[in-house]
C-alpha positions as CSV (number, residue, x, y, z in Angstrom):
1,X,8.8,37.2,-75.0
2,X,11.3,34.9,-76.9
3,X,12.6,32.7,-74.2
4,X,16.5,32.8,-76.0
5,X,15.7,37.2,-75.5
6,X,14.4,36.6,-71.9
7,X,17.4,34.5,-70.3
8,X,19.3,37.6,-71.0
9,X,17.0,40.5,-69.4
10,X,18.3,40.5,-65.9
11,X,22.2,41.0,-67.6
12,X,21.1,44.3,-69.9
13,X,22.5,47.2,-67.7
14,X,20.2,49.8,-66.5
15,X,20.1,53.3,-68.0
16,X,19.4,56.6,-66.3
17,X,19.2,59.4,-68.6
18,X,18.8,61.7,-66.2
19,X,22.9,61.5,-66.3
20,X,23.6,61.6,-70.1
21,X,27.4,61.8,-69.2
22,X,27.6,58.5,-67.3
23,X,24.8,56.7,-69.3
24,X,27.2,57.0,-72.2
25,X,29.6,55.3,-70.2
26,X,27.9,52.3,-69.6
27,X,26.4,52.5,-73.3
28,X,29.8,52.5,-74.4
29,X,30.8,49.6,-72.0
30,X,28.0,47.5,-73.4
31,X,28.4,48.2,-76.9
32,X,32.5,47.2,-77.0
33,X,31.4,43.8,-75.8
34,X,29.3,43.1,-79.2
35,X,31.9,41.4,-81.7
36,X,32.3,42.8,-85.0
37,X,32.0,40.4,-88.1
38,X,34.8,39.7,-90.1
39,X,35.2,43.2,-92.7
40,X,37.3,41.1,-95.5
41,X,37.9,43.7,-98.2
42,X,35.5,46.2,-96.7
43,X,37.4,49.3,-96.4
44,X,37.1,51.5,-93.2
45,X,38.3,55.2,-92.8
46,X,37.7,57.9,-90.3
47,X,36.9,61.0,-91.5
48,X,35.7,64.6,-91.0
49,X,32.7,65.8,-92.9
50,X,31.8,69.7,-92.9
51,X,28.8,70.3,-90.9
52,X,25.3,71.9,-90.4
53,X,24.6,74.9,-89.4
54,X,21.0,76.3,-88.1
55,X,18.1,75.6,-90.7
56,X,20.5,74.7,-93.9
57,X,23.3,72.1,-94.4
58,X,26.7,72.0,-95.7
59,X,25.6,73.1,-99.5
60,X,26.6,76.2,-100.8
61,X,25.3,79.8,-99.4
62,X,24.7,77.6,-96.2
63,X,26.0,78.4,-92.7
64,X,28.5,75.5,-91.8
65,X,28.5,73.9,-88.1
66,X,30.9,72.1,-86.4
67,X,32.7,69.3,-88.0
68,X,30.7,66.1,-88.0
69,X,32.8,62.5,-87.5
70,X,32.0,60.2,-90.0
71,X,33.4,56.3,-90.2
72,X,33.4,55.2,-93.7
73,X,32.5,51.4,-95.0
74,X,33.6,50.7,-98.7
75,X,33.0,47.0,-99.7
76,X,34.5,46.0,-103.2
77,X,31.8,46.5,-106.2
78,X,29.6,48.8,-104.4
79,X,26.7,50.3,-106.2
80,X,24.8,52.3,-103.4
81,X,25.7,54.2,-100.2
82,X,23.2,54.5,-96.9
83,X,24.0,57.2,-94.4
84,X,23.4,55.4,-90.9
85,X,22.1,57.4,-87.9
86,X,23.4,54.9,-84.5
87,X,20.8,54.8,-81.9
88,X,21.5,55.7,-78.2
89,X,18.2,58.4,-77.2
90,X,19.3,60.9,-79.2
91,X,22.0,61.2,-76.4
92,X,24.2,58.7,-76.2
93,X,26.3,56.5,-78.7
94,X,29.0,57.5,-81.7
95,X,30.8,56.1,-84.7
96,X,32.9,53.9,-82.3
97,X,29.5,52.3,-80.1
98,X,28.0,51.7,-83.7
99,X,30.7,50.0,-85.3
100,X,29.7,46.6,-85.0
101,X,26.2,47.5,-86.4
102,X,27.7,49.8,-89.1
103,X,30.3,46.7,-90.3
104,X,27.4,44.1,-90.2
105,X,25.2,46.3,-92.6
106,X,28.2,47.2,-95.0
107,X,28.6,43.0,-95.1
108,X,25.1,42.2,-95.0
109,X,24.4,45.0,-97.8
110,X,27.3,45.2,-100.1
111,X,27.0,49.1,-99.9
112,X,28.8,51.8,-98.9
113,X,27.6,52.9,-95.3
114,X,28.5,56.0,-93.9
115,X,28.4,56.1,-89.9
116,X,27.4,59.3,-88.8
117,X,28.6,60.6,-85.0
118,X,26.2,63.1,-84.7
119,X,26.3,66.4,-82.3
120,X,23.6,64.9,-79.0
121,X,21.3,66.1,-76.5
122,X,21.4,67.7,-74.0
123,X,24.7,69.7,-75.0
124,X,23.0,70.3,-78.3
125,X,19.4,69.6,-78.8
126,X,17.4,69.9,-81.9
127,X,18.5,70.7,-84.5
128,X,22.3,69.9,-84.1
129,X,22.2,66.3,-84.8
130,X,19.5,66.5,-87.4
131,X,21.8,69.8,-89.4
132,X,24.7,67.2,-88.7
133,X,23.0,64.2,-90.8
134,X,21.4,66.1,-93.4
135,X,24.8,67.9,-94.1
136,X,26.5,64.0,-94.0
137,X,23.8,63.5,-97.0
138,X,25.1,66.3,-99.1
139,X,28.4,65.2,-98.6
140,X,27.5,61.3,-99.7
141,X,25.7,62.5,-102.7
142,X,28.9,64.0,-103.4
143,X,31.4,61.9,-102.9
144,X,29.2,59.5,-104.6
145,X,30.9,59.6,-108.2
146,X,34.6,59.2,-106.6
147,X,33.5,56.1,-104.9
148,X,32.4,54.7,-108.3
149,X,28.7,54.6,-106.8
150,X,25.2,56.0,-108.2
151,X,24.6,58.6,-106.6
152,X,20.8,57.9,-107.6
153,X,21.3,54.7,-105.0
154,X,22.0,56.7,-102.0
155,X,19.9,55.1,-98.7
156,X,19.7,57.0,-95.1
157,X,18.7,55.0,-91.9
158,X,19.0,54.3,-88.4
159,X,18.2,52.4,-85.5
160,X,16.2,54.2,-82.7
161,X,16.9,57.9,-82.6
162,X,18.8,57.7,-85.6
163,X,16.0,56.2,-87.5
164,X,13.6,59.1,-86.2
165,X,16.6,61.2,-87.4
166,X,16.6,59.5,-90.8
167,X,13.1,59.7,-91.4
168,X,13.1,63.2,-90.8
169,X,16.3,64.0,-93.1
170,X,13.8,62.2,-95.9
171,X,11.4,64.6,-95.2
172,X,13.5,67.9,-95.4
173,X,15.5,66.4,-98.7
174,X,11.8,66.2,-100.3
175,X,10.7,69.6,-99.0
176,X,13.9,71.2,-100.4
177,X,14.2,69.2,-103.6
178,X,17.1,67.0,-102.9
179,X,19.1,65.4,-102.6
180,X,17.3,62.5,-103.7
181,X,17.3,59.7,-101.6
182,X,16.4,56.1,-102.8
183,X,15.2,54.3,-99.7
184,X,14.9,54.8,-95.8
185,X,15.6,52.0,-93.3
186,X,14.0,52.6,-90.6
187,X,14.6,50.0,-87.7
188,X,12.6,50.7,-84.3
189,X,12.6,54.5,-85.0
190,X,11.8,57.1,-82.8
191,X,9.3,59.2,-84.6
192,X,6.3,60.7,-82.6
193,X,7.4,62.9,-78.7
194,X,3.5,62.7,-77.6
195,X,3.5,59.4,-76.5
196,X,0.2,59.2,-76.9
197,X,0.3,55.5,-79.1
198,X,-1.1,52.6,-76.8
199,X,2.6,51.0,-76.6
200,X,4.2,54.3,-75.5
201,X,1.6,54.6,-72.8
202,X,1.6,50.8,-71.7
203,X,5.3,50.1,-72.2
204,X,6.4,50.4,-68.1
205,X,9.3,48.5,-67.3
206,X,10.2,47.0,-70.8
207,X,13.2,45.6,-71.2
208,X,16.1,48.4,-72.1
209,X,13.9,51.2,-73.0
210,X,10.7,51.9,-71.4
211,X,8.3,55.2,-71.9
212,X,10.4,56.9,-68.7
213,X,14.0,56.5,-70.9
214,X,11.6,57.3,-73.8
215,X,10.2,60.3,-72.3
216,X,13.2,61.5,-71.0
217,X,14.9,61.7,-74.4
218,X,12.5,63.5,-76.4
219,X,13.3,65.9,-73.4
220,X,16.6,66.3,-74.0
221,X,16.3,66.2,-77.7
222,X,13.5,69.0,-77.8
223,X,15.1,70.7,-74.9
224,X,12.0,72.3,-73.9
225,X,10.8,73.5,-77.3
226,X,7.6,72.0,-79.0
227,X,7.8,69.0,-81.1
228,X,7.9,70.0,-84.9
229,X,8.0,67.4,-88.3
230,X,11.5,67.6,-88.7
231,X,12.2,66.6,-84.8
232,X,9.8,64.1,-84.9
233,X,8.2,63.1,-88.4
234,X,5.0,61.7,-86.9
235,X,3.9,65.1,-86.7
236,X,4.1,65.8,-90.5
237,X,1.0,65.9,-92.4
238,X,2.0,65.4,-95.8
239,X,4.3,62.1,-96.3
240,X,3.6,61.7,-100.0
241,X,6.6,62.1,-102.4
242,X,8.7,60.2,-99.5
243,X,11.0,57.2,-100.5
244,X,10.5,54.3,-100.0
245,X,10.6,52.3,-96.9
246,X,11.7,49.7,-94.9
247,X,10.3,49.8,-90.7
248,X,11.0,47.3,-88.4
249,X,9.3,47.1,-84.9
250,X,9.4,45.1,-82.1
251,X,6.7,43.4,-79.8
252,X,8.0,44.6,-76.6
253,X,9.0,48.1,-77.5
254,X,7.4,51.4,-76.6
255,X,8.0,53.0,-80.4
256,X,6.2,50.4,-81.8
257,X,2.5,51.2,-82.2
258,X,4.0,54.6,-83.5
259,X,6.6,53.2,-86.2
260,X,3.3,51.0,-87.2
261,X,0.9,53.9,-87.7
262,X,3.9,55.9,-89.8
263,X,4.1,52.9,-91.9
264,X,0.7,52.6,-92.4
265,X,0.2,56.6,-93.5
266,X,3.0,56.1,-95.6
267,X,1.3,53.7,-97.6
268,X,-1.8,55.7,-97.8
269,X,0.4,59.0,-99.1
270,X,1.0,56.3,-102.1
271,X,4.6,55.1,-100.6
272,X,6.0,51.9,-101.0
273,X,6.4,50.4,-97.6
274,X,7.5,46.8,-96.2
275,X,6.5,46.5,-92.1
276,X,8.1,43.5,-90.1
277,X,6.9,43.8,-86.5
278,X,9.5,40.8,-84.8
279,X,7.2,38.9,-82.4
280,X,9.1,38.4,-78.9
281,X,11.6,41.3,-79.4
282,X,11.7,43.8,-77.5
283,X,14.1,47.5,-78.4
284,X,17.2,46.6,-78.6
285,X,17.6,42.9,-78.6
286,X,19.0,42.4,-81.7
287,X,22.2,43.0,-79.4
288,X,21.8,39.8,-78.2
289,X,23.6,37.8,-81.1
290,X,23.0,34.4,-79.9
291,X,19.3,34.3,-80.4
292,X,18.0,33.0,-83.6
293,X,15.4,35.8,-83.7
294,X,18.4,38.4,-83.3
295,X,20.4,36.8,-86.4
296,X,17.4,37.0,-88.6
297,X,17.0,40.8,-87.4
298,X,20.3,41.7,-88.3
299,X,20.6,39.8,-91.7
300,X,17.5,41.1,-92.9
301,X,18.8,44.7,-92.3
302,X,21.4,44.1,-94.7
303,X,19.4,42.2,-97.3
304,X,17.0,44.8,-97.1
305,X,19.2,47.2,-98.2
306,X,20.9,45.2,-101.1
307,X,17.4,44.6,-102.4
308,X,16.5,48.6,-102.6
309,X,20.1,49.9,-103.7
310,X,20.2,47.0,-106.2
C-alpha cells in the first residue's frame, strides 16, 4: 500500500451496513470533514428535478416518481454537463456528503456537473435510484440549451455505486435511443453482484470497503431480487454502441478485477476505453487529500472530463 494512504488506515471509521440509518451518520460525519476547493465563479443551486417512475423516466407518457434533489455546478464558459452519481453502497451518501467531490470535478472539468441525491437502499431498492438518475439525464439534456451548453457534450458518472449506477444509465439511454450521452466516468464502480472476480473473493479486511460491506450492499440494492444488466451492467451481453469511457480502479479494492474485465469487454464491443488501475490505493482513498497519489486521483477526474466534453 502507499505508505502516505497507510498512516491513515487505523483513523478511516468503520462501517456496518447492517444499520444503513446510522452508517449514514458516520458517512456524513466523515465526509463534512473533507474541505471543499475554492468554487470562484462556479455557480451552485439546489434544486428539484421531476423523477422516475417504475421502468421509464421523467419524459413524456412516463410515470413520474418522487422528486429527485439535484445540486447544480455552473462554471463560467461551460461547454458540457456530466450528471454525477455520489458513492456511499448504494445506501448511504447525498448531494450534501458529495459536495466536496461534485465542486472539485466542476473546477477540475470546467463543466457543468449535476449532483444527483438519489432515492437508496434499503428504503427503496432497485430501481429507485437508477429511475431517479436516468430521469436527472432527461432533465440535463434539457436544460442543456438554457445553460448555453451542447447538449451533444452531456457526460454521466460516479464514484462507487454511483458509477455502477452510471454505467448502467449508459446502457438503458443506448437501448432506448437516447438521450445520447458523450462519455462515462466511471471511478471504482460497482458493476458485477456475483462476486465471483478474484479481488471480490480475496478482498477480506481491505481498507474502507471489503467483500462483507460489498456483499451487503448489492443486498440491499437488489433487495432479494436477481441481479439484471440495468442493476449491475456486468451482466449485460451486448456493450457495443456504449460511449466512451473513462474507469479507474484501485489496487486494494474489491471492485477492481471487475471494473478491469468491463473495461476490457468494452474495448472488444469496439469502445473507446482509457483504464488507470492506481497502484497502492485502495476504495476510497482519494479522501485522503494529503497524499500525492490522492491529488493526482482527483485532478485527473477532472481533466478527464475536460478532455472528453472538449
Amino acid at each position: 500500500m502507499d505508505p502516505e494512504l497507510e498512516a491513515f488506515v487505523a483513523l478511516f471509521p468503520s462501517t456496518d451496513l447492517a444499520d444503513p440509518v446510522a452508517a449514514r451518520e458516520r458517512f456524513a460525519g466523515l465526509a463534512a470533514a473533507v474541505p471543499v476547493p475554492d468554487l470562484g465563479a462556479v455557480e451552485v443551486r439546489d434544486l428539484w428535478v421531476p423523477g422516475g417512475g417504475p421502468g421509464g423516466g421523467a419524459g413524456a407518457g412516463r410515470s413520474v416518481g418522487p422528486e429527485v434533489p439535484v445540486r447544480v455546478y455552473r462554471p463560467e464558459g461551460a461547454r458540457g454537463a456530466v450528471v454525477w452519481l455520489h458513492g456511499g453502497g448504494f445506501t448511504m451518501g447525498d448531494v450534501d456528503t458529495e459536495h466536496p467531490w461534485a465542486a472539485r470535478l466542476a473546477v477540475g472539468s470546467g463543466a457543468v456537473v449535476v449532483s444527483v441525491g438519489h432515492r437508496q437502499a434499503p428504503e427503496d431498492p432497485f430501481p429507485a435510484g437508477f429511475d431517479d438518475a436516468f430521469a436527472v439525464l432527461e432533465w440535463t439534456v434539457a436544460q442543456a440549451e438554457a445553460w448555453g451548453i451542447d447538449p451533444e457534450r452531456i457526460a454521466v458518472g460516479g464514484h462507487s455505486s454511483g458509477g455502477g449506477i452510471a454505467a448502467a444509465v449508459a446502457l438503458r439511454a443506448r437501448d432506448e435511443g437516447g438521450p445520447a450521452i458523450r462519455f462515462q466516468l466511471l471511478n471504482q464502480p460497482c458493476l458485477d453482484d456475483r462476486l465471483e472476480s478474484w479481488s471480490a473473493r480475496h478482498a477480506v479486511g481491505a481498507p474502507w470497503f471489503d467483500r462483507d460491506k460489498l456483499a451487503a450492499a448489492w443486498r440491499h440494492y437488489l433487495g432479494g431480487r436477481p441481479g439484471v444488466p440495468y442493476a449491475a451492467p456486468a451482466r449485460a451481453v451486448d456493450l457495443s454502441g456504449l460511449p466512451a469511457a473513462y474507469i479507474a480502479t484501485a489496487e486494494f479494492c474489491p471492485n477492481r478485477d471487475e471494473d478491469l474485465a468491463y473495461g476490457m469487454r468494452l474495448l472488444e464491443a469496439g469502445v473507446s476505453v482509457e483504464l488507470h488501475q492506481w497502484a497502492g490505493a485502495f476504495h476510497g482513498s482519494q479522501a485522503i487529500l494529503s497524499a500525492e497519489v490522492s491529488q493526482r486521483q482527483n485532478a485527473e477526474l477532472g481533466a478527464v472530463l475536460r478532455r472528453a466534453l472538449g
